[in-house]
N, CA, C and O atoms as a GROMACS GRO file, in nm:
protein
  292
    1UNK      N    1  -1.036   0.463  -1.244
    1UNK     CA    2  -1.055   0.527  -1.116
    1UNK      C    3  -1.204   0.532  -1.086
    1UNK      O    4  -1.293   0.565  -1.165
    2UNK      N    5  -1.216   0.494  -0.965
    2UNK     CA    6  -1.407   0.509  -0.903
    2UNK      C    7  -1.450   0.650  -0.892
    2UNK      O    8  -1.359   0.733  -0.883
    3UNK      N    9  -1.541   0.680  -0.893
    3UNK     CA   10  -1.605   0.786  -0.869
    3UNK      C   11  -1.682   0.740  -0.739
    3UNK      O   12  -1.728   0.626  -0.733
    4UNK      N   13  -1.696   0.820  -0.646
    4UNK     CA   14  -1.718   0.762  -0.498
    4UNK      C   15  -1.886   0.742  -0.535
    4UNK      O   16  -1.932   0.648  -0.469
    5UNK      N   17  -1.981   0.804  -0.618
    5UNK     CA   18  -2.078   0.778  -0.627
    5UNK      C   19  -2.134   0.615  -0.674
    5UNK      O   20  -2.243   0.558  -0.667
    6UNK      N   21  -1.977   0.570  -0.734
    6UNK     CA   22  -2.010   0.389  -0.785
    6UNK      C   23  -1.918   0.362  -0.701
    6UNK      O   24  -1.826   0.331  -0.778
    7UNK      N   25  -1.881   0.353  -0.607
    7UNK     CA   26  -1.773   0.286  -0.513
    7UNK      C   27  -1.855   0.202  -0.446
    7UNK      O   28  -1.927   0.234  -0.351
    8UNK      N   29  -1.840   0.048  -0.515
    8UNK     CA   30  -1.906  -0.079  -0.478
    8UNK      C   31  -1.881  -0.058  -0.287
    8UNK      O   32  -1.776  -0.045  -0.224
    9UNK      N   33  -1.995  -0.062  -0.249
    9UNK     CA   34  -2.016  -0.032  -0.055
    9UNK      C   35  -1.977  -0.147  -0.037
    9UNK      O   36  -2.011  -0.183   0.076
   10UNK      N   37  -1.906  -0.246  -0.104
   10UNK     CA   38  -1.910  -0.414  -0.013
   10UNK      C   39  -1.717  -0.434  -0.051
   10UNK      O   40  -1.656  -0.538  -0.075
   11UNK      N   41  -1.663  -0.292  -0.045
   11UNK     CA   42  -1.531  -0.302  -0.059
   11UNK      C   43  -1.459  -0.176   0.018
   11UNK      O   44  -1.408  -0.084  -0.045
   12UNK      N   45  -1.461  -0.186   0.188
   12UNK     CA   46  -1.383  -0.057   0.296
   12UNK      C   47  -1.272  -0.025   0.212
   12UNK      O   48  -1.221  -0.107   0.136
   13UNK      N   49  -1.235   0.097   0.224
   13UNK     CA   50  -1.138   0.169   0.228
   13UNK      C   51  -1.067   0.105   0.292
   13UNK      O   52  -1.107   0.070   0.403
   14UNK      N   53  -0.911   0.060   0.239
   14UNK     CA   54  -0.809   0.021   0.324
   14UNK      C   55  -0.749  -0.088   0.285
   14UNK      O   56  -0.629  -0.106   0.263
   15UNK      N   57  -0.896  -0.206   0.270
   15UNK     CA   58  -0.862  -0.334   0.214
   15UNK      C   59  -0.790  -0.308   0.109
   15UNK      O   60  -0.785  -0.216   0.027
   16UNK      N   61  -0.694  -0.486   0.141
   16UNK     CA   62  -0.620  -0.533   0.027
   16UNK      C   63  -0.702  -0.579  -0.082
   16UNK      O   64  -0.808  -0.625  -0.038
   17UNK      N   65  -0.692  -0.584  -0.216
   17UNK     CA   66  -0.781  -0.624  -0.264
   17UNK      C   67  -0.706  -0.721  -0.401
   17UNK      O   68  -0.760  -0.791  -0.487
   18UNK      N   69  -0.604  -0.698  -0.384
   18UNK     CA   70  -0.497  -0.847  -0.424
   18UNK      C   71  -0.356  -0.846  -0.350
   18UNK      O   72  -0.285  -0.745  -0.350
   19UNK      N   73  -0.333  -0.922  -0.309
   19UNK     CA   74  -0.242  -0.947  -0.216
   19UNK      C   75  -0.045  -1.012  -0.291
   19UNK      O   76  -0.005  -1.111  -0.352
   20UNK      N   77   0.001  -0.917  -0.250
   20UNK     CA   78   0.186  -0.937  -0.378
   20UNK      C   79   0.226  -1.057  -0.309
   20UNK      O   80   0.214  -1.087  -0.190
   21UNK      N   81   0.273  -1.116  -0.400
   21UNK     CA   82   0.380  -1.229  -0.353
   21UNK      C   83   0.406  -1.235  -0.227
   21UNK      O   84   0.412  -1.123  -0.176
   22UNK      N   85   0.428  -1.334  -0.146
   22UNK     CA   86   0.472  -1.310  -0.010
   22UNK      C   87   0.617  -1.278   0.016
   22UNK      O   88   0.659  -1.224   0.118
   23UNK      N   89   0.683  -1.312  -0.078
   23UNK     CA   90   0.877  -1.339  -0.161
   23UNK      C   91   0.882  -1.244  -0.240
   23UNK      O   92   0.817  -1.253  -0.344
   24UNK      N   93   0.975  -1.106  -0.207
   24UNK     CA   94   0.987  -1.113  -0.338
   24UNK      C   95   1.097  -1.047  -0.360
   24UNK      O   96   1.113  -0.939  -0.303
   25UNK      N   97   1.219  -1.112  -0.468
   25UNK     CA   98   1.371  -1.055  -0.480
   25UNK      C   99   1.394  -0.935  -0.499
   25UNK      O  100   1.336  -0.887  -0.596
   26UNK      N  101   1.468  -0.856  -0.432
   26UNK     CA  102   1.545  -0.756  -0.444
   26UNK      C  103   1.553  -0.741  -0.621
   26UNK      O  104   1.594  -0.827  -0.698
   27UNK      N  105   1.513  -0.637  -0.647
   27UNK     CA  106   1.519  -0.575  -0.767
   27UNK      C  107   1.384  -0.626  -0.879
   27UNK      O  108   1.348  -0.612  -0.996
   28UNK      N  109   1.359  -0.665  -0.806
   28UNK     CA  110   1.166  -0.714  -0.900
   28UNK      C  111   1.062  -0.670  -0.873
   28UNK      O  112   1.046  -0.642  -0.754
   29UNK      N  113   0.948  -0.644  -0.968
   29UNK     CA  114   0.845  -0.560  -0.941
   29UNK      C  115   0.768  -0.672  -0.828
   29UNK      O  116   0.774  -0.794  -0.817
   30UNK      N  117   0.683  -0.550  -0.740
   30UNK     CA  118   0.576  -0.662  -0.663
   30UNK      C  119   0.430  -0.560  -0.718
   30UNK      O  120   0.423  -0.446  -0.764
   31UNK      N  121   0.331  -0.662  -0.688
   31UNK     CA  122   0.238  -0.592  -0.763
   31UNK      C  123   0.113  -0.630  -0.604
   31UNK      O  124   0.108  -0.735  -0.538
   32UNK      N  125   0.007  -0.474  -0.580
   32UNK     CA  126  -0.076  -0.519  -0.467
   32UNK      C  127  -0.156  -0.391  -0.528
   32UNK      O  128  -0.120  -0.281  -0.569
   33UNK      N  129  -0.246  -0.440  -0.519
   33UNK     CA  130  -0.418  -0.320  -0.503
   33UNK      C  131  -0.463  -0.331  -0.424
   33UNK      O  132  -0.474  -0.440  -0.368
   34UNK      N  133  -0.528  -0.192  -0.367
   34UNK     CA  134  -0.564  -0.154  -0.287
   34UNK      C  135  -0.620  -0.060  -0.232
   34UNK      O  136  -0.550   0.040  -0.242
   35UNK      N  137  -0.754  -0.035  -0.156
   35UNK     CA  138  -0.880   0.082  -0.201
   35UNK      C  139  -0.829   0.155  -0.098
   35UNK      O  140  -0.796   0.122   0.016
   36UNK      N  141  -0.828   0.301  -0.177
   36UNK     CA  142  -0.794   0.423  -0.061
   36UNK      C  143  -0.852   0.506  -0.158
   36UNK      O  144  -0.892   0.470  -0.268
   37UNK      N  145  -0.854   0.654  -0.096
   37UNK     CA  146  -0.908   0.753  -0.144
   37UNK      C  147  -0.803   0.847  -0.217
   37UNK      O  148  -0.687   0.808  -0.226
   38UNK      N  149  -0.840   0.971  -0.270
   38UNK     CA  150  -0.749   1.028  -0.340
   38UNK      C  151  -0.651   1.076  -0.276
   38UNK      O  152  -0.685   1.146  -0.181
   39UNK      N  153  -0.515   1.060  -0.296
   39UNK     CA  154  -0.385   1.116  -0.237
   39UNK      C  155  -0.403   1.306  -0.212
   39UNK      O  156  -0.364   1.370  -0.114
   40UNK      N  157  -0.478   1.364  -0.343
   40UNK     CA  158  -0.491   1.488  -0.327
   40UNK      C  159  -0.574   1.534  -0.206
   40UNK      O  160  -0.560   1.649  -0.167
   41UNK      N  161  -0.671   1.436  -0.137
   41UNK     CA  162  -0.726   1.439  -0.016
   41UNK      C  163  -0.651   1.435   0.123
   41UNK      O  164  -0.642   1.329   0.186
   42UNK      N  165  -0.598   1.556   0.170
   42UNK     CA  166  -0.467   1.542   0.226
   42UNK      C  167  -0.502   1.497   0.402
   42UNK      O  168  -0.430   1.512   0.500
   43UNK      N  169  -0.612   1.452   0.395
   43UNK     CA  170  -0.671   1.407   0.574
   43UNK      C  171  -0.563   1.330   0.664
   43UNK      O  172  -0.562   1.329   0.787
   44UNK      N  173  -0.464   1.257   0.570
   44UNK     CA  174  -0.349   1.145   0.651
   44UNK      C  175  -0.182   1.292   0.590
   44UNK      O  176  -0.084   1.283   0.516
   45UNK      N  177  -0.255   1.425   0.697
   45UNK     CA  178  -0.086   1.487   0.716
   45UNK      C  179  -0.024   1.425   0.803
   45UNK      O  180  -0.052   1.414   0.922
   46UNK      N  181   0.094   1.368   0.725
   46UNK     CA  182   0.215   1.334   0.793
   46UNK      C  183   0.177   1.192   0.812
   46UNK      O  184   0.273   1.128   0.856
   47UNK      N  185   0.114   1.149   0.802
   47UNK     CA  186   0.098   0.977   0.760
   47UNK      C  187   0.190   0.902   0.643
   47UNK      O  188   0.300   0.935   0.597
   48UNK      N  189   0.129   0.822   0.620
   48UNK     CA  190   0.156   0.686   0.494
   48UNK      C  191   0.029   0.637   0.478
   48UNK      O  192  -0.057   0.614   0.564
   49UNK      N  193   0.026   0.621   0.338
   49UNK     CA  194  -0.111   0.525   0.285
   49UNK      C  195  -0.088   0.374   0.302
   49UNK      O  196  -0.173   0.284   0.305
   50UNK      N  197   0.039   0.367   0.312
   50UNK     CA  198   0.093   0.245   0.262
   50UNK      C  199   0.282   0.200   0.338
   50UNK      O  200   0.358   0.294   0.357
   51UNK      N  201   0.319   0.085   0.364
   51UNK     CA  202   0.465   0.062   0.395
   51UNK      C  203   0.519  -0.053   0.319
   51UNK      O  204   0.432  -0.123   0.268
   52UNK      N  205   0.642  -0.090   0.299
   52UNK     CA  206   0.700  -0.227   0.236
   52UNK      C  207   0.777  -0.235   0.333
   52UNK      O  208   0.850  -0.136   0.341
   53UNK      N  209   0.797  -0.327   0.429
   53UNK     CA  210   0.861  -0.416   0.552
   53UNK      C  211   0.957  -0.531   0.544
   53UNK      O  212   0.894  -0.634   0.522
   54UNK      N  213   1.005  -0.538   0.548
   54UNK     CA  214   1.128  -0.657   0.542
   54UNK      C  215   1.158  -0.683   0.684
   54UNK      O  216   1.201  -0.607   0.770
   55UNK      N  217   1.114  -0.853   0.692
   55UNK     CA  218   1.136  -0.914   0.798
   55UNK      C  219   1.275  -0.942   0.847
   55UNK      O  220   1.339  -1.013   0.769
   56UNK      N  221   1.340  -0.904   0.958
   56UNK     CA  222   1.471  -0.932   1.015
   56UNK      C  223   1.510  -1.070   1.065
   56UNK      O  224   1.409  -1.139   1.080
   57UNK      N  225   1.623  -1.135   1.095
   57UNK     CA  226   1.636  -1.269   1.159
   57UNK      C  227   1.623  -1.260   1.276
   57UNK      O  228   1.688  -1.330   1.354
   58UNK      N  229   1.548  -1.186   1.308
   58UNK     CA  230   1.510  -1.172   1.455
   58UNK      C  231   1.363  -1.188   1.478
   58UNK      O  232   1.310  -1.219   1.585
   59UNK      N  233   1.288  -1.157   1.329
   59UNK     CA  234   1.141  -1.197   1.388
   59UNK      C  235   1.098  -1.011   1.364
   59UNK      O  236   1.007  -0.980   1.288
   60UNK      N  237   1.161  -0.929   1.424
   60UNK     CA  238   1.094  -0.798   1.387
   60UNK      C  239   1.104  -0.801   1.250
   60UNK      O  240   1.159  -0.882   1.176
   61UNK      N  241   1.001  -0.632   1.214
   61UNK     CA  242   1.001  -0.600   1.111
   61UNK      C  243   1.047  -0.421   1.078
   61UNK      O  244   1.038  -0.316   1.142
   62UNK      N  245   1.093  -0.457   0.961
   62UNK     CA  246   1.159  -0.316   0.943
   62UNK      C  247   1.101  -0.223   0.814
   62UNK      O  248   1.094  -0.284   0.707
   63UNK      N  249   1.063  -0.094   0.814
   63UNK     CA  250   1.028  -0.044   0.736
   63UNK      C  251   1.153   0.017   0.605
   63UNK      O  252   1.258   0.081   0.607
   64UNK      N  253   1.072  -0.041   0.512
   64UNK     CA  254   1.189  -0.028   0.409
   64UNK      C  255   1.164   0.072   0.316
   64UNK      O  256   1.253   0.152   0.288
   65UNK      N  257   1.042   0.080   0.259
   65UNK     CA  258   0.976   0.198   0.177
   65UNK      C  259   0.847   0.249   0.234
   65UNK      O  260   0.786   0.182   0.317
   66UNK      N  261   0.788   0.412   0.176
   66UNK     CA  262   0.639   0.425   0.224
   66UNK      C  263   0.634   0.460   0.124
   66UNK      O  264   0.736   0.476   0.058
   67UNK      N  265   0.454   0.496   0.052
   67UNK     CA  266   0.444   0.562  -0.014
   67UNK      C  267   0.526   0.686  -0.092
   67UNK      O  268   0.525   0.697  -0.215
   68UNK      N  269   0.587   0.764  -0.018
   68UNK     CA  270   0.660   0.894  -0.030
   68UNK      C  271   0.763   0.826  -0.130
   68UNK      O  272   0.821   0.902  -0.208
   69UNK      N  273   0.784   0.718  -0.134
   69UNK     CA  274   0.937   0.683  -0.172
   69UNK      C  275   0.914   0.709  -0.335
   69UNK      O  276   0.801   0.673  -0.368
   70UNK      N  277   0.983   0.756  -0.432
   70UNK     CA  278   0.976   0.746  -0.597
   70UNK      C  279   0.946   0.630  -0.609
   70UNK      O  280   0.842   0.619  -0.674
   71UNK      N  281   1.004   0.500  -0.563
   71UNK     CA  282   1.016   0.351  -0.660
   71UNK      C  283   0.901   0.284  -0.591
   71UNK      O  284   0.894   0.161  -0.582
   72UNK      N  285   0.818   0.357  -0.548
   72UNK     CA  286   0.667   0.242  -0.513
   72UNK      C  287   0.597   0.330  -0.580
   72UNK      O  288   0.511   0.379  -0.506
   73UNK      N  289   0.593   0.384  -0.715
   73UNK     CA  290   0.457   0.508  -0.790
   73UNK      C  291   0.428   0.348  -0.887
   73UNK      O  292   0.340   0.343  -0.973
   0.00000   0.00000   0.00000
């Protein structure tokens, strides 16, 4: 974990900073990092840090998990 005093300045808050599979099967881990600040920092009430989306045959997209969910810790 960074300590904001070494938090390399040439990496925003937000960015992806490895990007999961673009595919990935039902029931398999996906793996993504990604710089945000501490969860105990409660500034995003009633937000999401984060979503997992599954594209429809229609072209939309649908939210499938957020943060909040147990199986994305």
């Amino acid at each position: 974990m960074w300590n904001m005093e070494d938090w390399p300045r040439t990496i925003p808050f937000g960015n992806v900073t490895m990007q999961p599979d673009p595919i990935i099967e039902g029931g398999k881990i996906m793996w993504v990092m990604f710089s945000a600040g501490s969860p105990r920092h409660r500034s995003m009430r009633g937000g999401t840090y984060f979503t997992i989306e599954r594209e429809n045959s229609d072209g939309t997209w649908e939210i499938v998990r957020t943060d909040a969910d147990a199986d994305t810790m």
